[in-house]
N, C-alpha and C positions, 0 to 999 in steps of 0.2 A: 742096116740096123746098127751093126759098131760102129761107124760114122754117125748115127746120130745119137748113142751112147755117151760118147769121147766127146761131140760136140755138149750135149747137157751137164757132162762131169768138167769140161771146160768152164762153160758159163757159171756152175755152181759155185768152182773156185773163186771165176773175177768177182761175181757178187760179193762173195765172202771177203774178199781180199778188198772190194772199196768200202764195204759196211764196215770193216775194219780201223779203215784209215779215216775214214765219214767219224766213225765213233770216237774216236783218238783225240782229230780235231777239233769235236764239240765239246769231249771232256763228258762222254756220254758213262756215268759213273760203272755200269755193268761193263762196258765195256773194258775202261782202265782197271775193274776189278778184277775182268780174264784176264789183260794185258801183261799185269803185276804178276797176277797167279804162274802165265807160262813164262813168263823173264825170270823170277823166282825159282820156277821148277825142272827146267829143262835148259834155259839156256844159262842161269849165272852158274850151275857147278862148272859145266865146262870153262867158262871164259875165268873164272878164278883159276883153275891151275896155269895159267898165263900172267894174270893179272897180275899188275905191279911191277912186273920184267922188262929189263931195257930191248925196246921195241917192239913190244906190248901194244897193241891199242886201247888195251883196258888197263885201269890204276884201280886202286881197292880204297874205299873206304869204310873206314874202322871206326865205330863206332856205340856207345852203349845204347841197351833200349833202355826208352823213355821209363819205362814201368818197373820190368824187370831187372834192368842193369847188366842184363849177360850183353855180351861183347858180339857185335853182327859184321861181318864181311859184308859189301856189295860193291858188286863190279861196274865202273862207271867211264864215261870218255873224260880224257880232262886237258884241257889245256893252259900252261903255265907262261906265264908272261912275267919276268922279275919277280918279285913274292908273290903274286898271285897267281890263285888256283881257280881256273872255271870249267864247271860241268853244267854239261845243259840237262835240262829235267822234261824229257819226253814224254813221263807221265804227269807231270805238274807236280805243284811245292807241299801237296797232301801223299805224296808218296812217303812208306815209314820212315824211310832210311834219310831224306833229307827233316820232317820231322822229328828224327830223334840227332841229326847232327843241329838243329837249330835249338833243339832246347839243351845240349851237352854246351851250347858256345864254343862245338869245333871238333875236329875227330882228327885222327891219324889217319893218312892219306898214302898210299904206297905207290909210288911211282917211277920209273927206271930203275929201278933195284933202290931206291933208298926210300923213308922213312920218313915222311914230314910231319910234324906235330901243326895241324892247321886249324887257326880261331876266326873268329868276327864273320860267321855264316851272316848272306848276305842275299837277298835276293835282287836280282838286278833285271833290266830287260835284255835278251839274248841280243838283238840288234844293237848291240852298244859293247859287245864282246869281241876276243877275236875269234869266239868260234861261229859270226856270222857267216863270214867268211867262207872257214873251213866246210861247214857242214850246211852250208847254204840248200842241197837237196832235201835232207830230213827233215830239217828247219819248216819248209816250206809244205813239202807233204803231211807231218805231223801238228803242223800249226804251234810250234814251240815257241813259247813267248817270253820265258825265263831262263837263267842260269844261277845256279848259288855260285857265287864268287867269298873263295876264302883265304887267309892272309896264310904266307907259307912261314914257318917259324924256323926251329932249329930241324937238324935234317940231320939222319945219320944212313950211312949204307945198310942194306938190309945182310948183310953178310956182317956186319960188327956185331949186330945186336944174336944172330946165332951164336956168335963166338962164346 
């Protein structure tokens, strides 16, 4: 009887866990509205008290809302190549936070301990980034077809700007 318990709480997971990724892929809206909801609620406070830290896998971007104008954190992967900035967008380019950096024309980006003032949001195909590459598993799993690609401006350490 716990053996076949364990065996249905098993299957319950994997269903749940490809209805997940089935959903993600399709861009199935209920779905990316839980998605948002627990990235949001559970996993960005933690990965912010990291974010933006030299050797960090997450960088922050800072940016105002569209409506409101209060100032929003969000934790994101990014990879820098010369002035350019690219983050891939797992939930697609209706996610708020790249919505409100596309209509600001660019947001403060925080990345190894410094500070970059970054414009000309940009949406681009992920296959033509360098984080095809890199992140070639998620890519593939989540069906990620974008990156916002942003110009890096002037840059200061995040430790001047405390001073």
């Amino acid at each position: 009887m716990l053996s076949y318990l364990l065996a249905l709480l098993v299957s319950a997971a994997l269903v749940a866990v490809v209805g997940f990724v089935v959903g993600v892929r399709t861009r199935n809206r209920r779905v990316l509205r839980f998605a948002r909801a627990m990235q949001r609620d559970m996993v960005n406070p933690g990965a912010l008290r990291a974010a933006g830290t030299t050797g960090s896998p997450w960088a922050i971007v800072r940016a105002p809302g569209r409506i409101s104008g209060k100032t929003y954190d969000t934790p994101v992967g990014v990879q820098r190549v010369g002035d350019e900035l690219y983050i891939s967008l797992p939930y697609g380019e209706g996610a708020q936070w790249v919505r409100n950096v596309r209509a600001a024309g660019g947001a403060t980006v925080i990345h190894d301990d410094h500070e970059i003032e970054a414009t000309a949001p940009e949406l681009v195909p992920i296959a033509g980034t360098p984080m095809a590459g890199v992140d070639r598993f998620a890519i593939a799993i989540f069906g990620i077809t974008h990156a916002l690609r942003l110009r890096a401006g002037s840059s200061m350490p995040v430790s001047a700007r405390e001073a």
